[in-house]
MIDOSE-1310 file (N, C-alpha, C; in nm, 2 decimals, decimal comma, always signed):
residues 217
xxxx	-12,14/+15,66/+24,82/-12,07/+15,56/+24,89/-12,12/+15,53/+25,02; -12,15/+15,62/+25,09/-12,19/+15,61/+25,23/-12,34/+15,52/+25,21; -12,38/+15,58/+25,14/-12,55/+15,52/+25,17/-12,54/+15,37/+25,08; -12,43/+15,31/+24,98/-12,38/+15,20/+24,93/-12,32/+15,08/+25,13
xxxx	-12,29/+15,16/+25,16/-12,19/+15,11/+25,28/-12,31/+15,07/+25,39; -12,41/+15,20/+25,42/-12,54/+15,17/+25,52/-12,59/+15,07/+25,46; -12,68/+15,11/+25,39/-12,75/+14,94/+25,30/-12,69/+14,78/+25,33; -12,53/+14,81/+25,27/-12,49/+14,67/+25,25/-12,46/+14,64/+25,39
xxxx	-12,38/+14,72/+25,50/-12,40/+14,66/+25,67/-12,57/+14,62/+25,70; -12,70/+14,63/+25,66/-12,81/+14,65/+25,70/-12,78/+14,52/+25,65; -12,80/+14,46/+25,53/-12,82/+14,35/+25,45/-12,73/+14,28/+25,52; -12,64/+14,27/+25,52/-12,49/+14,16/+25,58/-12,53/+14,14/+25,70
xxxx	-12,60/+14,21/+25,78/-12,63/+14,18/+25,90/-12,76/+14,07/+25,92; -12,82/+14,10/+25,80/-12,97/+14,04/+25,81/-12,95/+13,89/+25,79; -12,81/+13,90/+25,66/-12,74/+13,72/+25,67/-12,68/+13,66/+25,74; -12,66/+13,74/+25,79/-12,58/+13,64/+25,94/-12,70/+13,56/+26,04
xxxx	-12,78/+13,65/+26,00/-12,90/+13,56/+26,08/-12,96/+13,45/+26,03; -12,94/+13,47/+25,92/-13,00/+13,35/+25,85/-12,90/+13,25/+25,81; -12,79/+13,25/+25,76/-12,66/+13,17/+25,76/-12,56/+13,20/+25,87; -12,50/+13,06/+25,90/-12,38/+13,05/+26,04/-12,23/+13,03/+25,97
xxxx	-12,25/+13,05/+25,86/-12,19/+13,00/+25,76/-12,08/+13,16/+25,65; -11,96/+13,22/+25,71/-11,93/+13,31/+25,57/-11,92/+13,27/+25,43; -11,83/+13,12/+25,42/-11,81/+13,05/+25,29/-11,89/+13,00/+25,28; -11,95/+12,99/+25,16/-12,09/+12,88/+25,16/-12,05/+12,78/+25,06
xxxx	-11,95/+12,80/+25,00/-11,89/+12,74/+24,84/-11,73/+12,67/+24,95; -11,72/+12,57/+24,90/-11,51/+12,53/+24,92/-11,46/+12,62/+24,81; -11,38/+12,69/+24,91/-11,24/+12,75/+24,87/-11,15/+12,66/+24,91; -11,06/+12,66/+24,84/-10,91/+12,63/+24,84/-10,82/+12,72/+24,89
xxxx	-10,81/+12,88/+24,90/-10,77/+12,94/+24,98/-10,89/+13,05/+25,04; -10,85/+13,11/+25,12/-10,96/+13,15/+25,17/-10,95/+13,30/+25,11; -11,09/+13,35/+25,06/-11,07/+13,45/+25,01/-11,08/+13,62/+25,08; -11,05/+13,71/+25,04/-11,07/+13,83/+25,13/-11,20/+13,89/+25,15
xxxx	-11,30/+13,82/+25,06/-11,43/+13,89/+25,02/-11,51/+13,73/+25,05; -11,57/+13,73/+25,14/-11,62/+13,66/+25,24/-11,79/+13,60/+25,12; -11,82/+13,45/+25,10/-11,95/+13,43/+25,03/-12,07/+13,49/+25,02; -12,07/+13,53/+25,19/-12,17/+13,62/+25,26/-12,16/+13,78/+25,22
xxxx	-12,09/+13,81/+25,20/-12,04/+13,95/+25,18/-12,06/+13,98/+25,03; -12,03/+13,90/+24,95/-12,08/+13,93/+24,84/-12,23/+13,88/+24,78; -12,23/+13,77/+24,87/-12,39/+13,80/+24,84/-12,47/+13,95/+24,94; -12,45/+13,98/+24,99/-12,48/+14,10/+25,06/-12,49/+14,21/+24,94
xxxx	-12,32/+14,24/+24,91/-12,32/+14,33/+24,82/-12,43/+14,34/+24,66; -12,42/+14,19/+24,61/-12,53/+14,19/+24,54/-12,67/+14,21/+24,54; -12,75/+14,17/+24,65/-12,84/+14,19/+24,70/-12,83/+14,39/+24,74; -12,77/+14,41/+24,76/-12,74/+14,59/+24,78/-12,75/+14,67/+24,65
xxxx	-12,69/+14,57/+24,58/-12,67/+14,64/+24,39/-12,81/+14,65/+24,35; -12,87/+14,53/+24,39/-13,01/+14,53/+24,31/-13,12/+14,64/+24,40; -13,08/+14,64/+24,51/-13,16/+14,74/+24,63/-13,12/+14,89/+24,55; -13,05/+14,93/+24,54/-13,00/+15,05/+24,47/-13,00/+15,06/+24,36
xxxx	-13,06/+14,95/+24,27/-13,07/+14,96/+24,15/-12,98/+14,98/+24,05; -12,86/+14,96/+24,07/-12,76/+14,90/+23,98/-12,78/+14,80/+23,85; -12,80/+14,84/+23,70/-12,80/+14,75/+23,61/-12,71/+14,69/+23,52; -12,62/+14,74/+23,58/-12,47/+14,66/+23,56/-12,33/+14,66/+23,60
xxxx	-12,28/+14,54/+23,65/-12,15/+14,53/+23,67/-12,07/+14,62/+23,68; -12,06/+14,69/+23,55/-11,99/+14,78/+23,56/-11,99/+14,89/+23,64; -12,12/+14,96/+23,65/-12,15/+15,03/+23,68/-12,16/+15,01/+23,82; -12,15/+14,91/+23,92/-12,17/+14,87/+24,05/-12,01/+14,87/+24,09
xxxx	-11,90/+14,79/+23,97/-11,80/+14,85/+24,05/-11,70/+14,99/+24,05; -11,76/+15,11/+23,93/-11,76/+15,19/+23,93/-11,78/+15,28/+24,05; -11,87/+15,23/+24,11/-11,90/+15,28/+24,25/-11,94/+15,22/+24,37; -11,84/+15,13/+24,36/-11,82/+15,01/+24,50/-11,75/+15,07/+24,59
xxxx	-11,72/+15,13/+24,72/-11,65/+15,18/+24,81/-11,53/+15,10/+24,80; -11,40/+15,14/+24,83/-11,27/+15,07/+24,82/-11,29/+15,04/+24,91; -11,31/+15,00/+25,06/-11,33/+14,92/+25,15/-11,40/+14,77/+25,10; -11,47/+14,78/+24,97/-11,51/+14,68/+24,94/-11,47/+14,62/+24,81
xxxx	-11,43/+14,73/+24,72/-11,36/+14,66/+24,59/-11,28/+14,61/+24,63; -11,11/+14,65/+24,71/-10,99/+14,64/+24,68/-11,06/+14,50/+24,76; -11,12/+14,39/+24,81/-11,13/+14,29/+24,85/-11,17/+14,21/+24,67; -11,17/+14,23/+24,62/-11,23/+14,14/+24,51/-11,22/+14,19/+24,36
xxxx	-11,19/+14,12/+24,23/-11,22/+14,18/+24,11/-11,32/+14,16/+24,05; -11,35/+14,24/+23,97/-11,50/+14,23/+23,88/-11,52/+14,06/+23,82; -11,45/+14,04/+23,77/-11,44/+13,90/+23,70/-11,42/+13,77/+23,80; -11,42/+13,79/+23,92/-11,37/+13,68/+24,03/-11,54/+13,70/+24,08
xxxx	-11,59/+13,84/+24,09/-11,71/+13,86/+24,13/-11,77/+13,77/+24,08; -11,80/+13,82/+23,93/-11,92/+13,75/+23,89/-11,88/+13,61/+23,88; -11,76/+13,55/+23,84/-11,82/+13,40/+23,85/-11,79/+13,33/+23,99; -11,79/+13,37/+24,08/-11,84/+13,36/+24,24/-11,97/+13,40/+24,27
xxxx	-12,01/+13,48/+24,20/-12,18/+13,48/+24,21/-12,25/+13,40/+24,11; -12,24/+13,35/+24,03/-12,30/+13,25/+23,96/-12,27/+13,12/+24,01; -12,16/+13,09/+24,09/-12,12/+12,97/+24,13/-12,23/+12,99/+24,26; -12,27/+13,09/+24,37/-12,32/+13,10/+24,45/-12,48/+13,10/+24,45
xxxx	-12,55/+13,11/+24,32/-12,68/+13,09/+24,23/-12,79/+13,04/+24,39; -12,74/+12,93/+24,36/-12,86/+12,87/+24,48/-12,84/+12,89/+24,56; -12,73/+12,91/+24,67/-12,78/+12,98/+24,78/-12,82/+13,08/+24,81; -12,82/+13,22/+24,75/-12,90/+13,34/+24,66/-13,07/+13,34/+24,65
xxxx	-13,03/+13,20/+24,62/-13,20/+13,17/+24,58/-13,29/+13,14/+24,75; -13,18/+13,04/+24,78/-13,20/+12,98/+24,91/-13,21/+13,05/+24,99; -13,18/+13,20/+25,02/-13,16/+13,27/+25,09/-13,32/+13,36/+25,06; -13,34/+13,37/+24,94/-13,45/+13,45/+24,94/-13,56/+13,40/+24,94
xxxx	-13,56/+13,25/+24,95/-13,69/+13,20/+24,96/-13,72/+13,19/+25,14; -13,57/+13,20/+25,26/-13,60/+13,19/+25,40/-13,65/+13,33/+25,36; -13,61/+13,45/+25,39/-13,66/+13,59/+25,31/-13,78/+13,57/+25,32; -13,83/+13,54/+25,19/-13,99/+13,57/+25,15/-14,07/+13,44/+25,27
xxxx	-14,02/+13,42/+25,32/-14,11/+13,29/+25,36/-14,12/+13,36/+25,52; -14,03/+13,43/+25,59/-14,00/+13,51/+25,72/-14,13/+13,64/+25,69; -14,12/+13,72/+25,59/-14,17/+13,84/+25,56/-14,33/+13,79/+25,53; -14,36/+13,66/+25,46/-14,48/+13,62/+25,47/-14,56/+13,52/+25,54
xxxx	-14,49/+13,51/+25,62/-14,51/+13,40/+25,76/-14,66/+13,40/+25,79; -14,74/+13,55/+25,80/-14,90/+13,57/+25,84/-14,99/+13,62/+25,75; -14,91/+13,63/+25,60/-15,04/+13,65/+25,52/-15,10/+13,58/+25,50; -15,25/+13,55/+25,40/-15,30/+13,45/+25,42/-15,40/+13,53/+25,30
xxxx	-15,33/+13,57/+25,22/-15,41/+13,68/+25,09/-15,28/+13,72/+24,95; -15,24/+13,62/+24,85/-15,18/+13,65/+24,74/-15,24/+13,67/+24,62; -15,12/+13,66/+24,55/-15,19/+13,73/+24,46/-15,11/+13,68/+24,29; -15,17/+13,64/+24,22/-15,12/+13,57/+24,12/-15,08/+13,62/+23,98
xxxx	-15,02/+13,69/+23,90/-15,04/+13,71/+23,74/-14,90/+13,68/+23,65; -14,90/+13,73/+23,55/-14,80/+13,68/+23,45/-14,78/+13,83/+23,38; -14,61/+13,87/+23,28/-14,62/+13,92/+23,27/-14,52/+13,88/+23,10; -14,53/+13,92/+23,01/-14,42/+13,87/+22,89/-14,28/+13,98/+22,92
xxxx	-14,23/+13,84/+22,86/-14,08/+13,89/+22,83/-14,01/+13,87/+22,68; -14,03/+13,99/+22,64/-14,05/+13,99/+22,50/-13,87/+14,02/+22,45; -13,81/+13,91/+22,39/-13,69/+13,94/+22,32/-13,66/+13,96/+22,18; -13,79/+13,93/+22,10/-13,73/+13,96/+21,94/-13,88/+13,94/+21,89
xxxx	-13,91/+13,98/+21,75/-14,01/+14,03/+21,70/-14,03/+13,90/+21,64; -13,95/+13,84/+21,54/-13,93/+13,73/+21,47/-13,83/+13,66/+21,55; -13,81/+13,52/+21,51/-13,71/+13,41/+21,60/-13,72/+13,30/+21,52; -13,59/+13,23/+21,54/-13,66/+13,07/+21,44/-13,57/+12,98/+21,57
xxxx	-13,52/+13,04/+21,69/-13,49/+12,96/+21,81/-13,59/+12,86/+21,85; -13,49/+12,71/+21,86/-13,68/+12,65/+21,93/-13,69/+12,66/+22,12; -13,61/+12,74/+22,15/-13,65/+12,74/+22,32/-13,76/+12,89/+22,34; -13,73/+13,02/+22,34/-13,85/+13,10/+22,31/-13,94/+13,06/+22,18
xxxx	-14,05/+13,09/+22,22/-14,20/+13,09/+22,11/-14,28/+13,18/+22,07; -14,39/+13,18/+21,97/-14,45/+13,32/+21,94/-14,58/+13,27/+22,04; -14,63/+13,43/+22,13/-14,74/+13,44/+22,18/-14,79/+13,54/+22,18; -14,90/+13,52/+22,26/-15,00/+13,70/+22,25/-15,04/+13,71/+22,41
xxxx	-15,00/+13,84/+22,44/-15,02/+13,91/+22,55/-15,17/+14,01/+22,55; -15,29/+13,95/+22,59/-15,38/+14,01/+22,59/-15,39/+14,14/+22,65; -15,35/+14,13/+22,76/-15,30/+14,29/+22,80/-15,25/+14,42/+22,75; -15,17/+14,38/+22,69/-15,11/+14,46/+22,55/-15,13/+14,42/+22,48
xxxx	-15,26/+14,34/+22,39/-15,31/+14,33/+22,24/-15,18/+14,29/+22,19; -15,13/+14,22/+22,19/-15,02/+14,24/+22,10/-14,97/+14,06/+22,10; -14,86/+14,03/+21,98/-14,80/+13,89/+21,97/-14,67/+13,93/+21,99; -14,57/+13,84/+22,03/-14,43/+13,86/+22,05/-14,35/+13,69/+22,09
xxxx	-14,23/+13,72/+22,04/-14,16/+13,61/+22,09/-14,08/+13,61/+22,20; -14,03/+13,51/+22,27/-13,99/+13,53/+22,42/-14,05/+13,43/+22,52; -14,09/+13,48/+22,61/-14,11/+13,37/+22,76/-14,20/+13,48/+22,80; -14,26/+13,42/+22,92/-14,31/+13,44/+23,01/-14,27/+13,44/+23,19
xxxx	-14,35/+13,55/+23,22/-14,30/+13,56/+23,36/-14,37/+13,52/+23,47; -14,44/+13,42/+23,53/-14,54/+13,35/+23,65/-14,47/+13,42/+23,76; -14,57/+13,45/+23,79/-14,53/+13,50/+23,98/-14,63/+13,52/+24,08; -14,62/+13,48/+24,22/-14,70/+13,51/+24,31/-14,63/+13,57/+24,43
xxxx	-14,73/+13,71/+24,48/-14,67/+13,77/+24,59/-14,80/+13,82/+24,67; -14,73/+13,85/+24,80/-14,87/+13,88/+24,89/-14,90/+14,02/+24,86; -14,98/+14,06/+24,90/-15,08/+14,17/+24,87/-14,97/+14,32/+24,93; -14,85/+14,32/+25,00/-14,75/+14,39/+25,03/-14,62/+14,43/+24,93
xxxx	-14,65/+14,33/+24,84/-14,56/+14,32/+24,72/-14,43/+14,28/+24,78; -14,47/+14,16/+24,82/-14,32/+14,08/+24,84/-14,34/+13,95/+24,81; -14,26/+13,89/+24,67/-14,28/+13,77/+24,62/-14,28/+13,63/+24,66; -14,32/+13,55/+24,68/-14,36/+13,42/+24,71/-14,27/+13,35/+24,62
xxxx	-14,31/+13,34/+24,53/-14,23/+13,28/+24,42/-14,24/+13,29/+24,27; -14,17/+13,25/+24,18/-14,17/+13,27/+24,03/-14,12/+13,20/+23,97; -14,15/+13,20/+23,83/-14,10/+13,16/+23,73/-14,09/+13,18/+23,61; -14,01/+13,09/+23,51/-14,01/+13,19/+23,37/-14,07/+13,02/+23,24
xxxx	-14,14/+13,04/+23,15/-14,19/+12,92/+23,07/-14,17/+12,96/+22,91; -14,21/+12,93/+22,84/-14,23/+12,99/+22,69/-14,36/+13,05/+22,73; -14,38/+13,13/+22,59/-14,52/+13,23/+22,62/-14,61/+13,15/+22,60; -14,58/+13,04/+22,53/-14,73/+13,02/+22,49/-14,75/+12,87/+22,58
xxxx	-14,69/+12,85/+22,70/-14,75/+12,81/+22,82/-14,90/+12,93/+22,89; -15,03/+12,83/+22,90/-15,07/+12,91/+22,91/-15,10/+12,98/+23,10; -15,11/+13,08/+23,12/-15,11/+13,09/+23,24/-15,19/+13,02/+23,37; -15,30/+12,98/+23,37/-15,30/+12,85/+23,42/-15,21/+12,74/+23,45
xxxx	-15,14/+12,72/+23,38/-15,08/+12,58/+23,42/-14,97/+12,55/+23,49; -14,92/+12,73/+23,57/-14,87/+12,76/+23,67/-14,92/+12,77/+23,79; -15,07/+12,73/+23,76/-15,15/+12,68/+23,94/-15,09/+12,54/+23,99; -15,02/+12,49/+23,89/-15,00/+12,32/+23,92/-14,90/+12,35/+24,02
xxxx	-14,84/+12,44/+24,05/-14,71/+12,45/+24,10/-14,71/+12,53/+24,27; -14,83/+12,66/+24,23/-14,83/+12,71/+24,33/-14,92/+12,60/+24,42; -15,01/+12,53/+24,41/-15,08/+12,42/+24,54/-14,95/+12,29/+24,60; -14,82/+12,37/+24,62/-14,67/+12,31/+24,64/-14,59/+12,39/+24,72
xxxx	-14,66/+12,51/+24,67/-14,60/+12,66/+24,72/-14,65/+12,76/+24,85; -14,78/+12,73/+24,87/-14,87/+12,79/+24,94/-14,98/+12,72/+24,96; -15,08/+12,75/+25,11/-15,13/+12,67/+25,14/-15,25/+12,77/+25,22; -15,40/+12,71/+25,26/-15,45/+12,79/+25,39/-15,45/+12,99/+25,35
xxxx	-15,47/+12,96/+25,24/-15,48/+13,10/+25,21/-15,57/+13,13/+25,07; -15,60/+13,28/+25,07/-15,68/+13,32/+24,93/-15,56/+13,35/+24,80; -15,62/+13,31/+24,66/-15,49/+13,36/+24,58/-15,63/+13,43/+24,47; -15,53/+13,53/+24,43/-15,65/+13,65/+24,39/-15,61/+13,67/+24,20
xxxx	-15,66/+13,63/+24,12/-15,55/+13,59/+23,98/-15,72/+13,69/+23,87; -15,66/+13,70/+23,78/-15,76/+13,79/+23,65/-15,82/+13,65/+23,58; -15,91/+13,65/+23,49/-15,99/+13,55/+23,43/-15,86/+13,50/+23,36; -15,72/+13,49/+23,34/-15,65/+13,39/+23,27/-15,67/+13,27/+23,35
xxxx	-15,66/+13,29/+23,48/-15,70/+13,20/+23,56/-15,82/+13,15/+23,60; -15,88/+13,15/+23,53/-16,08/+13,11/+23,54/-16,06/+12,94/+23,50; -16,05/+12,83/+23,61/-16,08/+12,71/+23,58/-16,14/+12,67/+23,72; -16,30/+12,59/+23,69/-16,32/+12,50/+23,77/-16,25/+12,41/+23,83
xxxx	-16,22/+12,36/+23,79/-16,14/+12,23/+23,81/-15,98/+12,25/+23,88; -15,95/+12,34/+23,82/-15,84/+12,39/+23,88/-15,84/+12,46/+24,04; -15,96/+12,53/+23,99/-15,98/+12,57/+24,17/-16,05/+12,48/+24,23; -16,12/+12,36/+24,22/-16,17/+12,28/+24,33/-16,03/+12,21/+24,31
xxxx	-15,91/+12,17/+24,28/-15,80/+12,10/+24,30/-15,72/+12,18/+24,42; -15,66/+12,33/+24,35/-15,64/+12,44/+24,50/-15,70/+12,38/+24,61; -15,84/+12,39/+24,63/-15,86/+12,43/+24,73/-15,92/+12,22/+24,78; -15,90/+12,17/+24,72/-15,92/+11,99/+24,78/-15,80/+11,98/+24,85
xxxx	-15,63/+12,01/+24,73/-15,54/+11,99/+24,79/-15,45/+12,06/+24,86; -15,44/+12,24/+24,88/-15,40/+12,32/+24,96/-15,49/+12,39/+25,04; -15,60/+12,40/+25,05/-15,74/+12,47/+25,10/-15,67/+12,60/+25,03; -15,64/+12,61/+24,91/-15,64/+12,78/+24,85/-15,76/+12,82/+24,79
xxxx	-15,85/+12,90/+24,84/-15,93/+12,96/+24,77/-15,93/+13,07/+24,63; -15,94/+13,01/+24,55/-15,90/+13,09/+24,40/-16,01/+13,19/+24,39; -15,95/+13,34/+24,32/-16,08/+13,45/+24,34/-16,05/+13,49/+24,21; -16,15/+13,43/+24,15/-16,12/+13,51/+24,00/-16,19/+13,54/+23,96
xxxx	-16,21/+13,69/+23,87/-16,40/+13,74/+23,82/-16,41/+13,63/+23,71; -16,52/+13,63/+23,69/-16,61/+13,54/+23,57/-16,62/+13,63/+23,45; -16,62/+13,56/+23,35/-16,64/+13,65/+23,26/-16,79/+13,68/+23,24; -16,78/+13,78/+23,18/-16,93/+13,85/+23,10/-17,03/+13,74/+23,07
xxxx	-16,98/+13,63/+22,99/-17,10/+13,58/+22,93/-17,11/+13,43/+23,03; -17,00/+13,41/+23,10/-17,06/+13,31/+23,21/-17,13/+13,36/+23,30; -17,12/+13,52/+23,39/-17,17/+13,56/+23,43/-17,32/+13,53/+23,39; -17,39/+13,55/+23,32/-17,52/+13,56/+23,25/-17,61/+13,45/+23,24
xxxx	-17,44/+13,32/+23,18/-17,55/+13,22/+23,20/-17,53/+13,12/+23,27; -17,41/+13,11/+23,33/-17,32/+13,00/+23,44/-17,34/+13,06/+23,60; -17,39/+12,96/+23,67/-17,41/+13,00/+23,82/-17,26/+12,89/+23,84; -17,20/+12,97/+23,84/-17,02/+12,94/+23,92/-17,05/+12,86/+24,06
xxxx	-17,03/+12,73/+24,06/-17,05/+12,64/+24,22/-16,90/+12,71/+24,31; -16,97/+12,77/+24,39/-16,87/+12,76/+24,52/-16,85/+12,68/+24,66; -16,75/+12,60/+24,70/-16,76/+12,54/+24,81/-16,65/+12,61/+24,91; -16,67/+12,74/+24,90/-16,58/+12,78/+25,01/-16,68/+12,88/+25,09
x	-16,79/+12,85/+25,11/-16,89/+12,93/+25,22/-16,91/+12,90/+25,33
């Protein structure tokens, strides 16, 4: 409880700096468990690694349950979604203010073997040899492991076509990605329209017979 209580004063404190604001949503009456406070506490849950609700208010200090129910929680936190978000992109944007070195890859998110859903799709994760149905995970974070940004696509978006997004995201810096990301064209677009220098190995057999043009010397 105690080290639930340090954490979440560390965090609550860190929002106040960033919001002037405790309600961020209209209430109609004012509640005892403050917008800010519970986005605190959530952001604490996930710091401590809590993987469910239950289990978070299982061991929520009564200084901070008897302000709120489980069920008022969560749909006050889903109603609170974007500012959550908004909050962690000042976050990541504060914490990466001077890097100027990310770092790009994808990862699957595999939900069922078979599927006849048409929002997830069948793909192959080269990484793990393997095919699966599900989505995909895009993400970019600095070389400190603190994220920039993300997102989620069907799998068989292919990873590339999440550079369209980061030259929107990032600017004035190197982004460091595996041959999924091996496109010409894509990196002289980076680096025309963000100056991002794209660093990706070549493969084996361009290597041998492609002299790769660079204009970032």
């Amino acid at each position: 409880m105690h080290n639930f209580i340090s954490n979440f004063d560390k965090i609550y404190d860190v929002l106040r700096l960033i919001s002037n604001e405790d309600l961020l949503l209209y209430q109609r009456r004012k509640p005892r468990l403050s917008d800010l406070a519970l986005v605190a506490i959530n952001l604490t849950a996930e710091y401590l690694g809590f993987d469910s609700e239950c289990d978070l208010f299982r061991k929520l200090p009564p200084e901070l349950s008897s302000k709120i129910e489980r069920s008022v929680y969560n749909r006050r936190k889903r109603g609170l979604f974007p500012y959550i978000e908004n909050i962690r992109v000042k976050l990541s944007n504060t914490f990466n203010e001077f890097e100027d070195c990310f770092i790009v890859d994808s990862m699957p998110l595999e939900i069922c073997k078979e599927s006849t859903t048409s929002s997830p799709n069948k793909g192959y994760c080269a990484s793990q040899n393997s095919r699966y149905y599900g989505y995909k995970l895009h993400a970019v974070c600095s070389v400190k492991g603190v994220f920039k940004s993300f997102d989620i696509s069907p799998v068989s978006v292919h990873d590339i076509n999440y550079l369209k997004d980061i030259q929107h995201q990032i600017k004035d810096c190197t982004l460091i990605g595996d041959r999924g990301y091996l496109s010409a064209q894509y990196e002289l677009d980076l680096f025309e329209k963000a100056n991002i220098k794209l660093d990706v190995p070549m493969r084996i057999n361009q290597s041998r017979h492609i002299q790769k043009i660079r204009l970032f010397r």
